[in-house]
C-alpha positions in Angstrom: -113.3 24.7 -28.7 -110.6 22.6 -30.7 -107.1 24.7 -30.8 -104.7 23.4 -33.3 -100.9 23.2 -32.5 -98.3 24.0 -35.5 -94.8 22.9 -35.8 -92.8 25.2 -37.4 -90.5 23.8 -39.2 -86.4 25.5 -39.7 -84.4 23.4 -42.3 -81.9 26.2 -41.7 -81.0 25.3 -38.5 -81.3 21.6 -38.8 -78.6 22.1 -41.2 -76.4 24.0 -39.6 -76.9 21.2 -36.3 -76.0 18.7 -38.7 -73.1 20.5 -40.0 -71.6 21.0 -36.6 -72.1 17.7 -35.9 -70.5 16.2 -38.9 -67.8 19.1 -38.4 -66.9 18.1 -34.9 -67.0 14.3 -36.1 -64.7 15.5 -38.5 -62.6 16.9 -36.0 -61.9 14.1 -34.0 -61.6 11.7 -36.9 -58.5 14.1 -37.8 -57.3 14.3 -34.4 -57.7 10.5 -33.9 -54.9 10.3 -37.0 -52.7 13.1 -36.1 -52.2 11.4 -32.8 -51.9 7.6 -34.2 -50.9 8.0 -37.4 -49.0 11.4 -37.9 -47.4 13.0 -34.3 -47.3 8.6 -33.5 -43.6 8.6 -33.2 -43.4 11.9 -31.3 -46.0 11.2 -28.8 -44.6 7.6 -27.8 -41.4 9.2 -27.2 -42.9 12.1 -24.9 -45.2 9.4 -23.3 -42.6 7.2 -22.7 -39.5 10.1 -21.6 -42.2 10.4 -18.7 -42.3 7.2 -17.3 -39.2 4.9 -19.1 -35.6 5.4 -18.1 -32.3 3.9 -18.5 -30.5 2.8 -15.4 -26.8 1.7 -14.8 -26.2 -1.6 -13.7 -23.4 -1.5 -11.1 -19.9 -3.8 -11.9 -18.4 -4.8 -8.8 -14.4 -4.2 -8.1 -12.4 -7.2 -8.9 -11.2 -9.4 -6.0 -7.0 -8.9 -4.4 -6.0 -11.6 -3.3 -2.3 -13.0 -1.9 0.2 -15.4 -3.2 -1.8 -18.5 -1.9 -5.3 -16.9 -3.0 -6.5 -15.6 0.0 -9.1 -12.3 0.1 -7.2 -9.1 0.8 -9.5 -6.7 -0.9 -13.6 -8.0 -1.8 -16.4 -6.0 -3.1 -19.6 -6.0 -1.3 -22.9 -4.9 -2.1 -24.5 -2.0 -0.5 -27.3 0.4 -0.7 -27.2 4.3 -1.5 -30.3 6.8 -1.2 -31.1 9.4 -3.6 -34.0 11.8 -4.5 -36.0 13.4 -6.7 -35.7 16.9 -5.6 -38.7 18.0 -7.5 -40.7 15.5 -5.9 -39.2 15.6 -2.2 -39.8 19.1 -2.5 -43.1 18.9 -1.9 -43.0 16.6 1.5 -41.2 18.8 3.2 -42.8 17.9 6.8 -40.6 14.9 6.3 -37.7 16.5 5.9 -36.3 16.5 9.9 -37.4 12.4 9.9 -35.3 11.7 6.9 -32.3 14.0 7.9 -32.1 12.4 11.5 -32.3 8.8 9.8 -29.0 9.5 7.2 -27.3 11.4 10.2 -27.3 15.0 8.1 -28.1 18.2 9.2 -31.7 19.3 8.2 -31.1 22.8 7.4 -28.3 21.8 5.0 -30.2 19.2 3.2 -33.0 22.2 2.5 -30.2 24.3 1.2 -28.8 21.3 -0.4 -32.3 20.6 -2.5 -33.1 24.3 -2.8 -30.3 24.3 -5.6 -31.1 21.8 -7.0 -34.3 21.9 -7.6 -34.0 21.8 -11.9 -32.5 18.2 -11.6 -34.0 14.6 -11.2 -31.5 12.7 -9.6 -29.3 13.6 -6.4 -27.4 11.4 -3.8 -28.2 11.6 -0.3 -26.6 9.5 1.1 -24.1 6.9 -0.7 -23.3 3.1 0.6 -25.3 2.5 3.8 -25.9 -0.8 5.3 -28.9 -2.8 4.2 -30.9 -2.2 7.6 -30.7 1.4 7.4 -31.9 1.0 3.8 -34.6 -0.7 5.1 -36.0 2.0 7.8 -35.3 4.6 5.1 -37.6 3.0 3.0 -39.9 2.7 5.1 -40.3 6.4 5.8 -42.2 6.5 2.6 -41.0 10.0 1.7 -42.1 10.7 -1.8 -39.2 11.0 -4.0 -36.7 8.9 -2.4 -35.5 6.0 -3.5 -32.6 3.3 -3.6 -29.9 2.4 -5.5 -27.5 -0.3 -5.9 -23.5 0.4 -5.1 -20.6 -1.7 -4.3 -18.2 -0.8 -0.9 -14.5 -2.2 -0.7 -13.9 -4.1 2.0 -10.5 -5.1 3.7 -10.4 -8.3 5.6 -7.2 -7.4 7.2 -7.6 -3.9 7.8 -4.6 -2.2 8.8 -1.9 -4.9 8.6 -2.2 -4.6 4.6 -3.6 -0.9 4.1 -0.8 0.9 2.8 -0.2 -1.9 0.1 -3.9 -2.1 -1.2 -4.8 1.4 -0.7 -8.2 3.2 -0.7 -11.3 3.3 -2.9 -12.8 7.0 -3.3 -16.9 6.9 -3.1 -16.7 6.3 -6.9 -15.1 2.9 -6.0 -11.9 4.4 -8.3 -8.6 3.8 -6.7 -6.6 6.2 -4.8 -3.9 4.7 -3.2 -1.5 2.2 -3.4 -2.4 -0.8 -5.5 -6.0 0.3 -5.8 -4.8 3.0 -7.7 -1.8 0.9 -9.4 -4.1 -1.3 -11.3 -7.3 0.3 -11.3 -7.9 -0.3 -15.0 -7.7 -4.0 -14.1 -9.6 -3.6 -10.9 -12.3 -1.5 -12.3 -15.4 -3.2 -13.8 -17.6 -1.7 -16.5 -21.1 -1.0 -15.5 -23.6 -2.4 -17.8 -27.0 -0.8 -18.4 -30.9 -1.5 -18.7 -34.4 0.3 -19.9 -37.2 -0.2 -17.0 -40.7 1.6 -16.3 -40.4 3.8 -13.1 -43.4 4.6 -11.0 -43.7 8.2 -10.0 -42.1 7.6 -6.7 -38.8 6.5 -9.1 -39.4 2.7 -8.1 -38.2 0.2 -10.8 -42.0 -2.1 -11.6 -41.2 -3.6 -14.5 -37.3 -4.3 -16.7 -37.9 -3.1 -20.8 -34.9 -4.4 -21.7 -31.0 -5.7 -21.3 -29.1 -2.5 -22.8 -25.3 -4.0 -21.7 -24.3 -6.7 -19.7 -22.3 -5.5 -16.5 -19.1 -6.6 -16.6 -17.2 -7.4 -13.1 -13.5 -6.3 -12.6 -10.9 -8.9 -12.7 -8.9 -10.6 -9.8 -5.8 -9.1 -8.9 -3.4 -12.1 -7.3 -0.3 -10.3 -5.7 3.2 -11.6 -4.5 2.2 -10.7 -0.5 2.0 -13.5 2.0 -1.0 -12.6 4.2 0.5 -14.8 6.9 4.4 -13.4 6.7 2.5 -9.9 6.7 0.6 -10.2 9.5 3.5 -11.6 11.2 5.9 -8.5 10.2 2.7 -5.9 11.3 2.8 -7.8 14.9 6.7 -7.6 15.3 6.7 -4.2 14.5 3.9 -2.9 16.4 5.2 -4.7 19.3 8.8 -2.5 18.5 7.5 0.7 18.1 5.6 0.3 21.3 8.1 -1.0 23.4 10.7 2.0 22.1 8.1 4.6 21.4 9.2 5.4 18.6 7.8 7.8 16.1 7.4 5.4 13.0 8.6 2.4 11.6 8.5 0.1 8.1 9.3 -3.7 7.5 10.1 -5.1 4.1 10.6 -8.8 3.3 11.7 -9.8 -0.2 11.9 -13.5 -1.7 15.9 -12.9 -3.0 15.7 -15.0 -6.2 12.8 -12.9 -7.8 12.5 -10.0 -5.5 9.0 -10.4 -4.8 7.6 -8.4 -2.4 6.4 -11.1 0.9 5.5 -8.5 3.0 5.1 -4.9 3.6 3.8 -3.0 6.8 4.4 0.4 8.2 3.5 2.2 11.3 1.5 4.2 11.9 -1.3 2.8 10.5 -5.0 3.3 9.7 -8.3 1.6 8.8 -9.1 1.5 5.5 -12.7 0.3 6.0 -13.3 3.4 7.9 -12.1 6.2 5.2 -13.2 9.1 7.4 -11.4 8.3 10.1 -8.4 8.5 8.4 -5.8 10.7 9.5 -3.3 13.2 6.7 -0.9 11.6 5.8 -1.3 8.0 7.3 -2.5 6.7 3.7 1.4 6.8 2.1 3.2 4.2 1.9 6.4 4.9 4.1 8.4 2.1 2.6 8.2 3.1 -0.8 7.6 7.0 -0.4 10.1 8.3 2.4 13.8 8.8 2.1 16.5 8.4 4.7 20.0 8.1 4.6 21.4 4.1 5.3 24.1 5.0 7.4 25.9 1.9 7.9 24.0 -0.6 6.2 25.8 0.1 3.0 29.2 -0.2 3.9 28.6 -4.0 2.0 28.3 -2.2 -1.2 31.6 0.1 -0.5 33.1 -2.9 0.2 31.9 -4.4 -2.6 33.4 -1.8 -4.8 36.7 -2.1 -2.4 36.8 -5.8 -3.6 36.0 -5.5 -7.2 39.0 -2.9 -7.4 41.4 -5.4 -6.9 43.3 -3.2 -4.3 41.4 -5.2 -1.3 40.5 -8.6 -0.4 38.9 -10.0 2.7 42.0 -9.9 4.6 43.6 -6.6 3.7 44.6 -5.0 6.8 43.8 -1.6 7.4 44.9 0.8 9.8 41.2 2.7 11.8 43.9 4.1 14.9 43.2 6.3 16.8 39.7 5.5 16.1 39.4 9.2 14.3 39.9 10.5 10.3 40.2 14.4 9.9 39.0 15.0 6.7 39.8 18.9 6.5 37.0 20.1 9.3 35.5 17.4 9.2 35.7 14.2 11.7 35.0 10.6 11.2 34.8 8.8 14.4 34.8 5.1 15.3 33.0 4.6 18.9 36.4 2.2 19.9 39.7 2.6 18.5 39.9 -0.7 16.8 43.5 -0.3 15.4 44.6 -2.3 12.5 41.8 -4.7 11.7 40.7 -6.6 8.1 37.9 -5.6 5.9 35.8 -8.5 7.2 36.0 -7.0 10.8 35.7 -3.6 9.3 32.0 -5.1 8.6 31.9 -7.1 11.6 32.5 -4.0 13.4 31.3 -1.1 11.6 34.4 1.3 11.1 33.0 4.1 10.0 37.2 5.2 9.7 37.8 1.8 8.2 34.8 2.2 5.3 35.9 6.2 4.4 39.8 4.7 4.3 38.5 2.5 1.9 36.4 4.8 -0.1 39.0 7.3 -0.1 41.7 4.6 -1.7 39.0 4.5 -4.9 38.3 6.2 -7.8 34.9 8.0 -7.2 33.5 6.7 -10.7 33.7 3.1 -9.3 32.1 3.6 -6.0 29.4 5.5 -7.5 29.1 2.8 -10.3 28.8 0.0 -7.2 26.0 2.5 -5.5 24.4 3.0 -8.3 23.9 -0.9 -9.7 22.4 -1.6 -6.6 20.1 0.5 -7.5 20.4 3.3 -5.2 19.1 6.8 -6.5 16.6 5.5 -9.4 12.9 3.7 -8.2 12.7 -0.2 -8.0 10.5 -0.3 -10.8 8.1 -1.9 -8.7 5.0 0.3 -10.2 4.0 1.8 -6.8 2.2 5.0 -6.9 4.3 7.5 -5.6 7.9 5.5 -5.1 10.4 7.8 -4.4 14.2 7.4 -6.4 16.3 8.4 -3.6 19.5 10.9 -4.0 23.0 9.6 -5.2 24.7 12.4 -6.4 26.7 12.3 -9.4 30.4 11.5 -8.9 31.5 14.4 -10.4 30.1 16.9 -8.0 32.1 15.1 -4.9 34.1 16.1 -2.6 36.7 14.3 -0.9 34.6 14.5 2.4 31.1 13.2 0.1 32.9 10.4 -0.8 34.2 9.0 2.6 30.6 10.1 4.4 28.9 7.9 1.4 31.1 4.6 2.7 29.0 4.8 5.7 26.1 6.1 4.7 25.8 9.8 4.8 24.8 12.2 1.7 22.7 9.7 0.1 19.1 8.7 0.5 17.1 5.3 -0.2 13.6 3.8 0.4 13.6 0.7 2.1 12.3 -0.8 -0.4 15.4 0.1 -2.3 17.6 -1.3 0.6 15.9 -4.3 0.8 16.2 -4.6 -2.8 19.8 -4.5 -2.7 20.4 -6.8 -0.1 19.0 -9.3 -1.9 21.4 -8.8 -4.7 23.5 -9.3 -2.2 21.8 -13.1 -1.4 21.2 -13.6 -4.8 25.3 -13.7 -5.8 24.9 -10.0 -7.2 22.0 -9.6 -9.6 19.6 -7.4 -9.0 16.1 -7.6 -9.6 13.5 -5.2 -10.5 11.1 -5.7 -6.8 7.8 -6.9 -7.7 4.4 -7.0 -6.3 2.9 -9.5 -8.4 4.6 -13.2 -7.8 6.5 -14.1 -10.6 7.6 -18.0 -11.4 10.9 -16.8 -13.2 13.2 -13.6 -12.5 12.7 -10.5 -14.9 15.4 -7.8 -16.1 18.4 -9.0 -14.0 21.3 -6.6 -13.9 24.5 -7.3 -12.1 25.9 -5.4 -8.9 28.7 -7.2 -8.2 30.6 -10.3 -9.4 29.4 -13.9 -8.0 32.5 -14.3 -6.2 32.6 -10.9 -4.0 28.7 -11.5 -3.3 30.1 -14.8 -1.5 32.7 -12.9 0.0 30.6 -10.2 1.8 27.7 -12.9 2.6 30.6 -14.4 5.0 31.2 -11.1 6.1 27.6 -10.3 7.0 27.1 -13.5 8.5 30.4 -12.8 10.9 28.3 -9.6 11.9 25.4 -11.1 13.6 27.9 -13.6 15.5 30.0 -13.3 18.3 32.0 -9.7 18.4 29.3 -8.3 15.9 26.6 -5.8 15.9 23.5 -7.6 15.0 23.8 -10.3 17.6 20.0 -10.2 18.1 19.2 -10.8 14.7 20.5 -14.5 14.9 17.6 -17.1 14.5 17.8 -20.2 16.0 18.8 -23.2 13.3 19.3 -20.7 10.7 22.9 -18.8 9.9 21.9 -14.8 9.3 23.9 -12.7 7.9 23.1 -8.6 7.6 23.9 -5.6 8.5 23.0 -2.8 11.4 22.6 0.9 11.3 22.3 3.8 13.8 22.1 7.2 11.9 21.7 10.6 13.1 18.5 12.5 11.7 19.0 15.6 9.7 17.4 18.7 11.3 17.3 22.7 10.1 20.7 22.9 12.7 22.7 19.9 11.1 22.3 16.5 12.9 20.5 16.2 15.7 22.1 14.5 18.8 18.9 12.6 20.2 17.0 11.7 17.0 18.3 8.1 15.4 17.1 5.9 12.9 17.2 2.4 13.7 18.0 -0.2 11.2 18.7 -3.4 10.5 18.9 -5.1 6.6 20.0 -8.9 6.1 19.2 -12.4 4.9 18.4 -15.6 5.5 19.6 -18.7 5.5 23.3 -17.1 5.2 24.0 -20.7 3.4 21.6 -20.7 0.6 19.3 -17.5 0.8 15.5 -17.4 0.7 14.4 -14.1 2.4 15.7 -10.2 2.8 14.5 -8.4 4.9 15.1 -5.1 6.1 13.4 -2.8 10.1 13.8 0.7 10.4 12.6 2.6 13.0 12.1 6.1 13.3 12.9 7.9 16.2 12.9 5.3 18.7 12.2 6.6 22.5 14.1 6.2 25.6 18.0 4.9 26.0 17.9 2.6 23.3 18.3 3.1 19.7 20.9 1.4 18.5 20.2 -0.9 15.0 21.0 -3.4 17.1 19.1 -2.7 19.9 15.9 -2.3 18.4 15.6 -3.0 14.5 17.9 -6.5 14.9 15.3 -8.0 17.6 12.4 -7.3 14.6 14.2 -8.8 11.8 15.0 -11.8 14.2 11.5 -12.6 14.9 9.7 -12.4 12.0 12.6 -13.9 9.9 12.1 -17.0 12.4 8.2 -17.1 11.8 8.8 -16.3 8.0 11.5 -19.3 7.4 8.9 -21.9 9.4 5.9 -20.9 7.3 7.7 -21.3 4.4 9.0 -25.1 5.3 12.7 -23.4 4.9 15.3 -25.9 6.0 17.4 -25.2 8.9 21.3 -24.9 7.7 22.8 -24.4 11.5 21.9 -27.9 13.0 24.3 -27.6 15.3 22.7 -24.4 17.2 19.4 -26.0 16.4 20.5 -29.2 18.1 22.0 -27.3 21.4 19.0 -25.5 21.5 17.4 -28.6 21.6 19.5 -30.0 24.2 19.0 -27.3 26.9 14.9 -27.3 26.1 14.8 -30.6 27.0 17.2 -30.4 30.1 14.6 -27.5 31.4 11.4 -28.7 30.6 11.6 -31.7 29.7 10.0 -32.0 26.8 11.7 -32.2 23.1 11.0 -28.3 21.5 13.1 -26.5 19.6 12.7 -22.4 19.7 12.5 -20.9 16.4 11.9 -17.2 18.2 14.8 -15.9 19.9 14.1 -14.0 23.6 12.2 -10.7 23.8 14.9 -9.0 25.4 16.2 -6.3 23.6 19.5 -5.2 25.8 23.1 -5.8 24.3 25.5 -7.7 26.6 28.1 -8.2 23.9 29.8 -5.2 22.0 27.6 -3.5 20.0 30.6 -2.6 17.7 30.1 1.4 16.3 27.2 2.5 18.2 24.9 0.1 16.1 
């Protein structure tokens, strides 16, 4: 039996097939121009927001150098880790490696990513050395990754860290001429686009959005060899006389340039975390003590300039005592009727007040206050202190003859070594500089040429025979300057066991090329006179200072007995430039100085 199959045939529902079809064709014909033609713009920016970013391009510090070009302050490159908290998040069994590797503690890094959880980049750990880099890397810990960062580095640590200062973990400055001339330091980062993998590795550079540009080189006035030599000396010092602290300052006297600059205690600066409050300042610019007896020059000065004295004026220091109503001046000797030059040579402290006393105040304060006592150097240091002169109007008779030697008024020793080189320099002062200079800026006058002569000789008389700063002679050279042995101020009045030590001169006495002036704070033990224990420091690196500088001798005499009784003893044809380590007195050490 034949059975015939039909076909039935639905042209409705063929149609309706054909319009879904052509619907859904329709459909992604539309959707194929919304995305390329209409949303184009939007989309390539979403696309790209996801996997193109714009890193900074780090500029390195610029370069310090000293006077003859050599590295005191360099930039180096260095590594520092960050993360992706987002993505770290979610490796969290590597948590304890990674924390163990940077040296953190792995519950504070959770709590550390835990809040922070909204952002996309944080530091971990910031300028590491390039083989821990390496092993962090290594760790493959998703969301970690590397950046590039600059470190300061400081080739001669210590000897120069309160001059350059610190670098904060920015790579601003902080202290000292870091933070001086950080706008000239600092570079300007530049920028670039790049594609970023998921992990936040840079695989391929877009494009150059600005050119990094480097800091620029900072040459300064500072001899890294005088420096080094002035750190040593006074190291050695405060050793030797355990004493509390202590500050060198060595000034070229035609510019007042600033050759050298230590202070003790010190610290590292390559090792910021180690640094102790309070070691970072800069002592010689910063703290303030009175002179004491180091500035009886500039009464004399005014003493001179009045008319009423000369070099040879007699004046009468018996019995070694002034009663200034209930107050006491007191000369350690009674030294009886003596001239201003031994007055100096000596240290009256009776002779200085008598002085002081004989002159209107206006004109000793005008003489203290040209040589630039109570206002800053104008050096530009961060911090540099003015000092106290108190205005001549508020004195009392007993202000005025304690300011002859020294008392009632505080300096920097910056600002004393300043002024003795106004002293060298015939009696202009200069502003003190830590940039070298080729000519003089802003001169102002202390003194007339001719008294600045006069108390050279005098100076000079005090580190000879019958003076106080015996052991600040230099062999072949003529010194002249000037010691000081003050009393420290405590909450009772002046203490009877806590000195400063201090010692501020020049040389050569003939034509002078260096000032320099040593104190010491609170030397230990039974010596503290200026001295004692400043004069021995000043005589030491003066010696090292005038050789390194090919500074002609101008006492060939000395230099040629010196070179006699080498040769008797050894031999052998060597002149000494250092004098003996000893630091004991066996000549008069004048007013306990």
């Amino acid at each position: 039996m034949n059975t015939t199959t039909s076909i039935t045939v639905h042209p409705a529902r063929r149609l309706a097939v054909l319009a879904l079809l052509a619907l859904a064709a329709a459909v992604l014909v539309w959707r194929a121009v919304d995305l390329h033609i209409v949303h184009k713009e939007f989309l390539r920016d979403q696309g790209a927001a996801r996997y193109l970013r714009v890193v900074t391009l780090p500029a390195h510090r610029g370069m310090i150098t000293d006077r003859n070009g050599e590295p005191l302050a360099v930039s180096t490159p260095v590594e520092s880790v960050w993360a992706n908290p987002r993505e770290l998040a979610t490796a969290r069994a590597d948590w304890p490696r990674l924390a163990a590797l940077l040296d953190l503690d792995a519950t504070r890094l959770a709590g550390y990513l835990a809040t922070r959880l909204e952002r996309e980049f944080v530091y971990l750990k910031r300028r590491i050395d390039p083989d821990l880099a390496a092993r962090v890397m290594a760790l493959n810990v998703p969301g970690v990754a590397l950046t590039r960062e600059y470190r300061r580095y400081y080739p001669e640590g210590e000897v120069t860290a309160h001059v350059l200062g610190i670098t904060g973990v920015d790579d601003n400055g902080q202290e000292g001429i870091e933070l001086a001339y950080d706008d000239w330091l600092h570079g300007v980062p530049g920028a670039k686009r790049v594609i970023k993998d998921r992990l936040g590795r840079i695989v391929q550079d877009v494009e150059s959005l600005r050119i990094p540009r480097p800091g620029r080189e900072l040459r300064l006035s500072i001899d890294r060899r005088i420096q080094y030599l002035a750190y040593r000396e006074l190291k050695s010092a405060v050793l030797e006389h355990q004493a509390q602290a202590g500050s060198v300052v060595v000034m070229d006297t035609t510019t007042s340039e600033v050759l050298a600059m230590v202070n003790l205690p010190a610290y590292n600066p390559n090792r910021p975390s180690e640094v102790h409050t309070g070691r970072t300042r800069n002592r010689a610019v910063t703290d303030l003590f009175e002179p004491g007896s180091t500035v009886k020059p500039f009464t004399v000065a005014a003493a001179l300039e009045s008319g009423q004295y000369r070099a040879d004026t007699m004046i009468d220091t018996a019995p070694g005592l002034l009663r200034i109503g209930s107050r006491e001046i007191n000369d350690i000797h009674d030294y009886g009727r003596i001239d201003v030059a031994t007055v100096i040579q000596k240290s009256s402290n009776v002779g200085a007040a008598k002085m002081a006393l004989a002159l209107p105040a206006k004109s000793l304060w005008q003489t203290f206050s040209h040589a630039g006592f109570g206002a800053t150097t104008g050096s530009g240091f961060p911090g540099e202190a003015g000092g106290v002169l108190t205005y001549y109007p508020h004195w009392h008779e007993v202000d005025r003859a304690s300011l002859a030697f020294g008392y009632g008024l505080s300096v920097t020793t910056l600002q004393l070594a300043e002024a003795y080189a106004a002293i060298a320099n015939g009696g202009q002062l200069h502003p003190a500089s830590f940039l070298p200079l080729n000519t003089p800026v802003n001169s102002s006058t202390v003194m007339q040429t001719d008294t600045a002569a006069t108390l050279r000789a005098m100076l000079e008389r005090a580190t000879n025979e019958g003076g106080t700063g015996l052991l600040a002679r230099v062999t072949g050279y003529r010194v002249a300057g000037k010691t000081g042995t003050v009393r420290k101020h405590g909450a009772e009045g002046y203490a009877s066991d806590r000195y400063l030590s201090l010692f501020a001169g020049f040389a050569p006495a003939s034509h002078p090329r260096l000032a320099m002036v040593v104190m010491i704070n609170e030397p230990g033990g039974t010596q503290y006179y200026g001295g004692q224990v400043a004069a021995p420091v000043f005589a030491h690196v003066m010696a090292g200072a005038l050789r390194l500088l090919n500074v002609a001798p101008d006492d060939l005499a000395i230099a040629s007995l010196q070179l006699a009784q080498n040769s008797r003893s050894t031999g052998l044809y060597k002149v000494s430039t250092l004098p003996a380590r000893d630091t004991s007195l066996s000549h008069d050490t004048g007013n306990a100085e």
